[in-house]
N, C-alpha and C positions, 0 to 999 in steps of 0.2 A: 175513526173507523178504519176498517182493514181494506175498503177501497182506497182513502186519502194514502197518496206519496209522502213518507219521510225524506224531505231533503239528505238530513243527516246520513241515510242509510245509503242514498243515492249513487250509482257511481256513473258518474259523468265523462263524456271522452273528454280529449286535451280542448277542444274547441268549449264544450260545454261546461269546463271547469273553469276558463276564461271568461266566460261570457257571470257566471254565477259570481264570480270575484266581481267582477265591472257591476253587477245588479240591474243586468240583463237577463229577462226569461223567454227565454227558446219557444214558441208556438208554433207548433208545426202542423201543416195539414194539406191534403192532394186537393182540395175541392177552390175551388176559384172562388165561393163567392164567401169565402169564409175570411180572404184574404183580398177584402175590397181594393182596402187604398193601396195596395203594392199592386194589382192588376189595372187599375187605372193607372196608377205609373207608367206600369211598362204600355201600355195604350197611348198614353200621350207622345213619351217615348218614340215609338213607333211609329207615329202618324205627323206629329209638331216638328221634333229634331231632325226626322228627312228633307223635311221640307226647309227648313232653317237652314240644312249643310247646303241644298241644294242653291240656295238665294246666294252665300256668300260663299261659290265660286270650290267648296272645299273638296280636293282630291287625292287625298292621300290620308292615313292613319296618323300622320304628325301633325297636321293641319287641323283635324279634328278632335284632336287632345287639345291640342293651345283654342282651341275654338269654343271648348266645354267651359271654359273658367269665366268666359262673358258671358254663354247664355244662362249659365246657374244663377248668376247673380242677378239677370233679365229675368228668367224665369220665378225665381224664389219674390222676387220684389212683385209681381204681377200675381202671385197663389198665393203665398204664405199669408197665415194669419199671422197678425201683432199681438202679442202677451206683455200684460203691465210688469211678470217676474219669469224670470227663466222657470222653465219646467225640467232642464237638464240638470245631472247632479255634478259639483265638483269632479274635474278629471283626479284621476292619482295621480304620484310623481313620477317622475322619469323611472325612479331608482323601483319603486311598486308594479310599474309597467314593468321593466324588465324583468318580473319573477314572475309574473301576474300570466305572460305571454311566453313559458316555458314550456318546454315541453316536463314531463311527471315522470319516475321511475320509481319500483320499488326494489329494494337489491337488502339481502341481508349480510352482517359482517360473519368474517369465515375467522377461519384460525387462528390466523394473522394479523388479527383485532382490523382488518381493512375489506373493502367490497370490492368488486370487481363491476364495472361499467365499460361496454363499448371495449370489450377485449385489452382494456385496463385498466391498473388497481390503483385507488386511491384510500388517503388515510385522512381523517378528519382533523382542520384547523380550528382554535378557539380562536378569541378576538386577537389577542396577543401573538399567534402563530405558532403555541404550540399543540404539542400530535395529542389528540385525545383518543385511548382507548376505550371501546366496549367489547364488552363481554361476545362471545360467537352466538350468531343468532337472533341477534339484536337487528332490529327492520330499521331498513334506512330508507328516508323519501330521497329520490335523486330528482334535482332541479337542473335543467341544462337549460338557462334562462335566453333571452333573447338577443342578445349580445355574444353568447357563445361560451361563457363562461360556466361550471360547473358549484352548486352548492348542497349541501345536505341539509335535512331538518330529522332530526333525532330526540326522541323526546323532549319534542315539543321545543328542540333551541335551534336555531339555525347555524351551519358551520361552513366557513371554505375548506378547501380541501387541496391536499397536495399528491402530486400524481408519481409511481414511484417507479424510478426508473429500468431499476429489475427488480425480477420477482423469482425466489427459489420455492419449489414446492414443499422441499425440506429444508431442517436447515442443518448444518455439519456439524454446529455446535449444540445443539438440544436434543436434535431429534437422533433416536438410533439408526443404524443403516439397515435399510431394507434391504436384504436379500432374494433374488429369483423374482424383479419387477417386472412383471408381464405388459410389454406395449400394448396400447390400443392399437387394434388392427379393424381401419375403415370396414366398415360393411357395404360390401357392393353387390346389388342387386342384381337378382338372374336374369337372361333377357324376355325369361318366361315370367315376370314380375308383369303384375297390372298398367303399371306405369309403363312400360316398355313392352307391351303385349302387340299394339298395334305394328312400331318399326320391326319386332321381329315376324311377326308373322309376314311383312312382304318383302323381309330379307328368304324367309325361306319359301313365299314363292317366285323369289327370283333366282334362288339356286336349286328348285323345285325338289327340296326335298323336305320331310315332313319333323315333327316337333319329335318324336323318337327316336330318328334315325340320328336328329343331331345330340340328341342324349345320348347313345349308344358312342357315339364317335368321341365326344367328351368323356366319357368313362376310358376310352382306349386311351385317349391322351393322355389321362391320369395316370394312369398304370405305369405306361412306357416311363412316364417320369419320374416315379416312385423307385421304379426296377433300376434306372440312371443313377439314380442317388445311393439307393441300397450298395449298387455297384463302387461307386465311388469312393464311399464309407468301407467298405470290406478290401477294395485294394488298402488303401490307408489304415488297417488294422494290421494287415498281414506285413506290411512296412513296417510296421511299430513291432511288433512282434518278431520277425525278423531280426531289427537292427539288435532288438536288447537279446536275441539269440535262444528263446525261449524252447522248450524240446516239442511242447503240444501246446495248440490253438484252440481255445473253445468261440467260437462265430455265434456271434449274437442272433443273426439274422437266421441260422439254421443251428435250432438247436437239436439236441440228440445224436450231433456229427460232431467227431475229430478228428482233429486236422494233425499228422507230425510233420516233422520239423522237416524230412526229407521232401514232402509232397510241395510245403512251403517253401522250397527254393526252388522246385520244379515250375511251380504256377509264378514266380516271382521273373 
């Protein structure tokens, strides 16, 4: 039915994707009496083991850790039921746990038949150690397992990986040269931004002036430093002009004016 959950379809966080490998099911619920025997737990808890610290003297947090490993095995021996067969399933192995208890990514290969992970690029190992290519676009599960170690699973096969020491975005022998490469230039937010709405407004009632006037004053400032540059670019024209000794000047910055060559050694 279209109420029943598809496991398959399900997406689980890192914790819930651990627990479903181990064939563990997550029940969750706010209501106490739905979660008997963990509320009797923490009751006995509560009421047994204070009283316990308190009999054998324990005053400190170290004390009470080395204190826990006898009363568990006091306590479990005096509750526990006895089973004629275990009811727990086989653990996995070491080597299962350690992938079992990963963190999950998904990263797809770019150009360069490699992904990019954690602000760097790796390329996929086979058994043997060498680089296996896919195509651009191809999904890659990223595994940062529990030891710390880095693996991929790409259709459906599992791979180490090796991490590459640099990375060119182009490259000098394939790719042609791009011409007129525009920087990324950060975007920094105005202090009339949402985010920043509250510190400016008690920057401007502490210099008691209002959200226009500091607009208006920021527009002056602009200007002046437009006019600075303008300035600085037209000496350095009339330089250039000048040296090569040319008779008229046409100025970019005002057009429908010329300039001769006599006025250019005047203003020079």
């Amino acid at each position: 039915s279209k109420s029943m959950k598809d496991v398959s379809k399900d997406t689980f966080t890192q914790f819930g994707y651990a627990c479903h490998q181990l064939g563990i099911d997550i029940q969750t619920s706010s209501v106490p009496q739905k979660k008997g025997r963990v509320e009797r737990m923490f009751g006995t808890l509560q009421s047994r083991l204070i009283t316990e610290l308190k009999i054998n003297g324990i005053q400190s947090i170290e004390e009470a850790n080395e204190f826990l490993h006898s009363y568990l095995e006091k306590f479990n021996h005096q509750f526990s039921l006895k089973y004629s067969t275990s009811v727990f399933e086989k653990a996995p192995s070491k080597e299962e746990l350690n992938l079992i208890l990963g963190v999950l990514d998904t990263r797809k290969v770019n150009d360069g038949h490699h992904f990019q992970y954690q602000k760097n690029y790796y390329v996929p190992l086979n058994r043997v150690g060498e680089k296996v290519f896919f195509k651009k676009g191809t999904e890659v599960l990223v595994i940062r397992a529990f030891d710390g170690n880095i693996y991929t699973t790409i259709e459906e096969e599992i791979y180490s990986v090796k991490q590459l020491e640099t990375h060119e975005r182009y490259s000098k022998e394939f790719d042609t040269e791009q011409e007129n490469r525009k920087e990324k230039v950060p975007h920094i937010p105005p202090m009339s931004h949402p985010w920043k709405k509250k510190s400016f407004l008690l920057y401007l009632s502490s210099v008691g002036k209002t959200e226009e006037e500091i607009g208006v004053e920021r527009e002056k400032r602009l200007k002046s430093i437009r006019k600075k540059e303008q300035g600085i670019a037209y000496k350095e024209l009339l330089q250039v002009r000048i040296l090569y000794k040319e008779p008229t000047i046409f100025l970019g910055f005002t057009p429908k004016k010329m300039v001769d060559y006599n006025s250019c050694l005047l203003m020079k």
